[in-house]
C-alpha positions as CSV (number, residue, x, y, z in Angstrom):
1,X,0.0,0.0,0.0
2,X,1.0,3.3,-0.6
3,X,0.6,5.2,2.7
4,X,1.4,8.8,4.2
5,X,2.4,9.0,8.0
6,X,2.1,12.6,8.5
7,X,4.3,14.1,11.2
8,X,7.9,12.3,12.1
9,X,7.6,13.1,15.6
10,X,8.1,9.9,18.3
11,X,4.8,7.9,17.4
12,X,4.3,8.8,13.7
13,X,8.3,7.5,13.4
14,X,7.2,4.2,15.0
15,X,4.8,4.0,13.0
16,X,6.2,4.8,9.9
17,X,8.9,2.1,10.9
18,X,6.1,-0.7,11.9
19,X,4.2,0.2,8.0
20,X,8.1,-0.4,6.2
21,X,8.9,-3.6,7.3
22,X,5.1,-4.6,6.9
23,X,5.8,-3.9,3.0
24,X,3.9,-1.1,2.3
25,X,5.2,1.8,0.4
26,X,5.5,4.5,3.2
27,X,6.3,8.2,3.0
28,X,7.1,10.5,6.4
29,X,6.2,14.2,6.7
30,X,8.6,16.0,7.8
31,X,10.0,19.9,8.5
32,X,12.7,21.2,9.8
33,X,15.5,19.8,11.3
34,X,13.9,16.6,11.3
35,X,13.4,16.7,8.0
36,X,17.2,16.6,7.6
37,X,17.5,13.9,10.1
38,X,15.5,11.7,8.4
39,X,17.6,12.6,4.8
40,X,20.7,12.5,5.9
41,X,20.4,9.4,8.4
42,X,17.3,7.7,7.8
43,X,14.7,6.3,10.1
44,X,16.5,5.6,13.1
45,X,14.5,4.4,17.0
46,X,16.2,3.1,19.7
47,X,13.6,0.3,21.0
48,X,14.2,1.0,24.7
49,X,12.4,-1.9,26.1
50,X,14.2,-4.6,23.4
51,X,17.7,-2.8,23.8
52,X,18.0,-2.8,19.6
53,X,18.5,0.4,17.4
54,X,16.3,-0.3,13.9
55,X,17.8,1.7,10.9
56,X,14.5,2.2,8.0
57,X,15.4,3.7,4.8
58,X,12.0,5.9,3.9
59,X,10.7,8.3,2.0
60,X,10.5,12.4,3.4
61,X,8.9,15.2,2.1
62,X,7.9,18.4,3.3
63,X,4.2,19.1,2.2
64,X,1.4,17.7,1.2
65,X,0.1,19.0,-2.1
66,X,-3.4,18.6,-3.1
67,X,-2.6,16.4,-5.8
68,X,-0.7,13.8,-3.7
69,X,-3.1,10.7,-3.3
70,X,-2.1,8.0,-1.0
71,X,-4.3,4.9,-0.4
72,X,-4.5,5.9,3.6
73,X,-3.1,8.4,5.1
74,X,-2.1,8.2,9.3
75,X,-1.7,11.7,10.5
76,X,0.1,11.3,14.2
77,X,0.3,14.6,16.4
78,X,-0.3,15.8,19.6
79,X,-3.6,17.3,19.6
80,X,-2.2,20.7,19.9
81,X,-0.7,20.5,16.2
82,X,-3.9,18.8,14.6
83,X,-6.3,21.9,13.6
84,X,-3.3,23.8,11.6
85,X,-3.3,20.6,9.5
86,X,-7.1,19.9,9.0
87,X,-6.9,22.8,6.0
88,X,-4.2,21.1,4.1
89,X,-6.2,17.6,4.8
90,X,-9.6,18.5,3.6
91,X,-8.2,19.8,0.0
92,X,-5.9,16.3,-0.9
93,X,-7.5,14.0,-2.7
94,X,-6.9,10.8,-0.5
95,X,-9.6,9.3,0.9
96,X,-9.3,7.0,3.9
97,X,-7.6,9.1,6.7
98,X,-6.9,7.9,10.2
99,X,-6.1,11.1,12.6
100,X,-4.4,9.3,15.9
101,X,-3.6,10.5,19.6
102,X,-5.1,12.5,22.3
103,X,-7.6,14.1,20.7
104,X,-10.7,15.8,22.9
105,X,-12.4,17.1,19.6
106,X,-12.8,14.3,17.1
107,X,-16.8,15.5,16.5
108,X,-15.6,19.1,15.0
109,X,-12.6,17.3,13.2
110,X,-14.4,15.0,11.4
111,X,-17.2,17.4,10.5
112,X,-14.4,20.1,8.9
113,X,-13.1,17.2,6.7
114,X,-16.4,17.0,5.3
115,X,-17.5,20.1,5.0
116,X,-14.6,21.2,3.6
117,X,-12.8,18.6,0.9
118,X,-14.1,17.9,-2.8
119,X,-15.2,14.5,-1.8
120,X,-16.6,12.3,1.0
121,X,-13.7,11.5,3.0
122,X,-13.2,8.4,5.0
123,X,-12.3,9.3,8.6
124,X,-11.2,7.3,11.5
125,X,-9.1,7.9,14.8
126,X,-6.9,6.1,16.5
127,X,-4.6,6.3,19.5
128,X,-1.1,4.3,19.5
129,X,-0.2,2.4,22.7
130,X,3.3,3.7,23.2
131,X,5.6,6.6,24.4
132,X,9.3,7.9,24.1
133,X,11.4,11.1,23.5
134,X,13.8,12.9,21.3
135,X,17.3,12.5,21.7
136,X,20.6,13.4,19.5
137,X,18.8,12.6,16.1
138,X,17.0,9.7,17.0
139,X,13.4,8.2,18.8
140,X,13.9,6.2,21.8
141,X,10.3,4.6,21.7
142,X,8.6,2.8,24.9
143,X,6.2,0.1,23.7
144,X,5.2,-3.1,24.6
145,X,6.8,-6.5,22.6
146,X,4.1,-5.7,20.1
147,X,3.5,-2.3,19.1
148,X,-0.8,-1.7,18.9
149,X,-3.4,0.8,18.1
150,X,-6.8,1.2,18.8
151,X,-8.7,2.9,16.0
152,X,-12.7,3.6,15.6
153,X,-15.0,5.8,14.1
154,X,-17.9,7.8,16.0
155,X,-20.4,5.6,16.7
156,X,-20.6,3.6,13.9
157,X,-18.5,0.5,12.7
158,X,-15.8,1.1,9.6
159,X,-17.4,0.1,6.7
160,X,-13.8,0.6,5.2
161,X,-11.7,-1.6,8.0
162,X,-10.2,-3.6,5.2
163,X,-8.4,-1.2,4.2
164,X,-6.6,-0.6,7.3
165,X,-6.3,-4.2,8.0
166,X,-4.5,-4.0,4.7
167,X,-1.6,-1.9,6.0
168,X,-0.9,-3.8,8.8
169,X,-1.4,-7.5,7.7
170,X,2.2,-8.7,7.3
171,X,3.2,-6.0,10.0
172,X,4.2,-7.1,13.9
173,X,1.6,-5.3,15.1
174,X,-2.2,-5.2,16.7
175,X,-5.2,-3.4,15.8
176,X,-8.0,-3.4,18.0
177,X,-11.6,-1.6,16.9
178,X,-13.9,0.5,19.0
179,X,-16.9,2.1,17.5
180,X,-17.0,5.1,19.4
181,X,-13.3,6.4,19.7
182,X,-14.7,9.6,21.5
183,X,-16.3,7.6,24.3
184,X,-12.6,6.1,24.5
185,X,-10.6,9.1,23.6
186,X,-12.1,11.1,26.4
187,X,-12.0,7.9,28.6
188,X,-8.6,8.1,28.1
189,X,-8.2,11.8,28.6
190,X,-9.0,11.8,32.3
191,X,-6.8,8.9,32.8
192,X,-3.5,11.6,31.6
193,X,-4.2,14.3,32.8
194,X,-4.3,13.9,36.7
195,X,-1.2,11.6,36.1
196,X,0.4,14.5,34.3
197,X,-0.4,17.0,37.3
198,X,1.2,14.9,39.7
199,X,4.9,16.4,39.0
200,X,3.9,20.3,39.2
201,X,1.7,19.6,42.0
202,X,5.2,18.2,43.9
203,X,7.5,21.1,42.3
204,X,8.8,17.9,39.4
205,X,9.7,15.7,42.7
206,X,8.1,12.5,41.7
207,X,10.2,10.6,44.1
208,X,8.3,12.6,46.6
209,X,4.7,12.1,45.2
210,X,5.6,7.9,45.5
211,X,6.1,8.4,49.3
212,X,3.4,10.8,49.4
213,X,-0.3,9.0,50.7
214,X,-2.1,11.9,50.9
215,X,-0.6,12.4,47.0
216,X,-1.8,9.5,45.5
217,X,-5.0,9.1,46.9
218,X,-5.6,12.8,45.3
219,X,-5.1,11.4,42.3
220,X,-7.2,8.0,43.0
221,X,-9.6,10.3,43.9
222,X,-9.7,12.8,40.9
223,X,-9.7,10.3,38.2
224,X,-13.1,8.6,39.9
225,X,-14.1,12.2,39.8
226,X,-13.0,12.6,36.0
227,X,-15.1,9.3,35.5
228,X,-18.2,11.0,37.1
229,X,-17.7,13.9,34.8
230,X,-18.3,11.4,31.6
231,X,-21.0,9.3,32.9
232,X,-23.1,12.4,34.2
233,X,-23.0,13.9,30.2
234,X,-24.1,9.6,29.4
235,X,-20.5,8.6,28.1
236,X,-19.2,4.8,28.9
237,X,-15.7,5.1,30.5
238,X,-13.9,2.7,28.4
239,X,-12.5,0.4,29.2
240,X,-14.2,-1.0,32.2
241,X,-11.6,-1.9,34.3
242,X,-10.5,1.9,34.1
243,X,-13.5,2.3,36.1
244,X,-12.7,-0.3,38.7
245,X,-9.5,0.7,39.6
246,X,-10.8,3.9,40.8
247,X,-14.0,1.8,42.6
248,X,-13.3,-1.7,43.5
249,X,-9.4,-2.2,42.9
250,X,-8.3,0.9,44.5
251,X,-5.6,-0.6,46.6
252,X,-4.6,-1.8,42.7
253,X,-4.4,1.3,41.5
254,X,-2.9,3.2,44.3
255,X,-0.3,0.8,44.3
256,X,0.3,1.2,40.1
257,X,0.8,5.2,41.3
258,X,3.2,4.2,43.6
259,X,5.2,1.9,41.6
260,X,5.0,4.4,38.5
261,X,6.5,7.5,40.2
262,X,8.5,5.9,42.4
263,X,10.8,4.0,39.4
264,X,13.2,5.8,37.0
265,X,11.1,5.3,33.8
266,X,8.2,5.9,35.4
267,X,9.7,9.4,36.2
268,X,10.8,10.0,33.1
269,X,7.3,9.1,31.5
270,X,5.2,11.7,33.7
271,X,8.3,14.5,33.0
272,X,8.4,17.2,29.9
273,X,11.1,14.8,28.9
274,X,8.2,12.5,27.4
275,X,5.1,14.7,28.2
276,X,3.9,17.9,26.0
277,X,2.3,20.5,28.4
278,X,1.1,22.6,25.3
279,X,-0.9,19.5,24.3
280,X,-2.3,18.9,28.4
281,X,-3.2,22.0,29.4
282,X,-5.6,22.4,25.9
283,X,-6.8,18.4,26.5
284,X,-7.4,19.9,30.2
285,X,-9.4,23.1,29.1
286,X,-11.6,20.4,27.4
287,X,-12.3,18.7,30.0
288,X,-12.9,21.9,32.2
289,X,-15.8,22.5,29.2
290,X,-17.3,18.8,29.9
291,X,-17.0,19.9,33.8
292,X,-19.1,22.7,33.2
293,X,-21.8,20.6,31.0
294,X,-22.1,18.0,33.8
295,X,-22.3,21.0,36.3
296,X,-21.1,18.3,39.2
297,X,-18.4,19.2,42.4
298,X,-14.8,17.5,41.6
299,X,-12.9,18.9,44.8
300,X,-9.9,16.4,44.3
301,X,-9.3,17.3,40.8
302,X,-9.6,20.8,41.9
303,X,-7.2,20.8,44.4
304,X,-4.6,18.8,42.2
305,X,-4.9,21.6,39.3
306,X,-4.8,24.4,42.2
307,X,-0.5,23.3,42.2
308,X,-0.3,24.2,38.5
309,X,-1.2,27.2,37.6
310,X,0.0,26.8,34.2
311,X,-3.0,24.6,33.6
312,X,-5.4,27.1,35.0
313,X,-7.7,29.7,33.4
């Protein structure tokens, strides 16, 4: 297949490198100094986890014209990048697009691409189940042995699936559907952010927050909050046993926190090493909007927001 990953960041690299030795004909987008990374040294990730370095000989280029058609096209950005390339999008000619990561607005997205290309377009989301960071010219990615995606559309099933399956079927990799990738999205959104407020609300000392009781049962506490949020405005948290940590495996899940801030990687994970606060404090005014809509008390969540004002107003 012939298949666009647009943005060369950590995810869309992994990606792009999963897509390559799957067969398919892949192209990166790229600007910048990455841009010249990618030409002058390839496609090069450091696969933390499996202690290898994969070198991936791929195609770059720096725009997409109108006239480029690709048979699907992945675009893979923090949601703070997405709306400045919705424009460009909407007037290409390829049809199937999958837009994947934290994403609290998939409704207005999907609605600009139709309103605004030539013809119907084919729109999915996803999100891709790993993490990483930039360093000297290369991706150090954090995945599982497997890398794997969840991808959806918005309430409805894919009538156009195959297609997707087709770009992954000789690729080490797994695709799981969901049919409303909002309900999950935003399932997954309140699951981030109090994780990601746990280093300014200790001053970046998550060593401190691990030893911290009072700390981690904030955060316990705000995410069941979060969940209340959704299922107030008639939203499934997804999935389920998201929901019972915060409910009936607490113990579970306090002990996860403590484990997770307490280790190196863990620390490094929840830092702006790995985390974009551009893209959390935008995903966080969204959910300050659903707040609002479900008009109920969230005193925990409050109070863990109150230590970064950064994330506030």
């Amino acid at each position: 297949m012939r298949i666009l990953v647009y943005g060369a960041g950590v995810l869309g690299s992994y990606l792009a490198h999963v897509l390559v030795r799957g067969g398919n004909d892949v192209t990166l987008l790229a600007r910048g100094r990455r841009l010249a990374e990618l030409q002058k040294d390839r496609l090069v990730i450091r696969h933390y986890f499996q202690m290898r370095t994969t070198v991936d000989k791929v195609k770059v280029i720096p725009e997409l014209r109108a006239e480029d058609v690709y048979d699907l096209i992945f675009v893979v950005m923090k949601y703070s990048d997405f709306q400045a390339v919705l424009p460009t999008l909407a007037v290409n000619q390829s049809k199937h697009v999958v837009i994947v990561g934290n994403n609290a607005s998939p409704g207005e997205m999907f609605d600009y691409l139709q309103m605004n290309s030539p013809a119907e377009k084919k729109v999915a989301f996803g999100f891709q189940a790993s993490a990483g960071w930039r360093e000297d010219g290369r991706m150090i990615c954090i995945r599982g042995p497997k890398g794997q995606m969840t991808i959806g559309g918005l309430g409805e099933e894919l009538s156009w699936r195959p297609v997707i399956d087709r770009a992954f079927v000789n690729a080490k990799y797994t695709v799981t559907y969901h049919s409303d990738m909002e309900e999950w999205l935003n399932s997954h959104m309140v699951l981030i952010l109090p994780l990601n407020l746990i280093s300014p609300a200790t001053g970046g000392n998550l060593r401190q927050a691990a030893g911290s009781k009072k700390m981690l049962n904030l955060v316990v506490n705000a995410l069941d909050e979060a969940h209340r949020v959704l299922e107030t405005l008639g939203y499934t948290v997804v999935p389920a046993v998201q929901n019972q940590l915060t409910r009936e495996k607490r113990k579970l899940f306090y002990v996860g926190l403590k484990i997770i801030t307490g280790t190196p990687l863990g620390r490094i994970l929840l830092s702006d090493k790995a985390v974009s606060e551009a893209e959390m404090v935008l995903l966080h005014q969204a959910f300050n909007r659903l707040k609002e809509r479900a008009g109920i008390p969230t005193p925990n969540w409050d109070q863990l927001v109150s230590n970064a004002p950064q994330w506030q107003g």
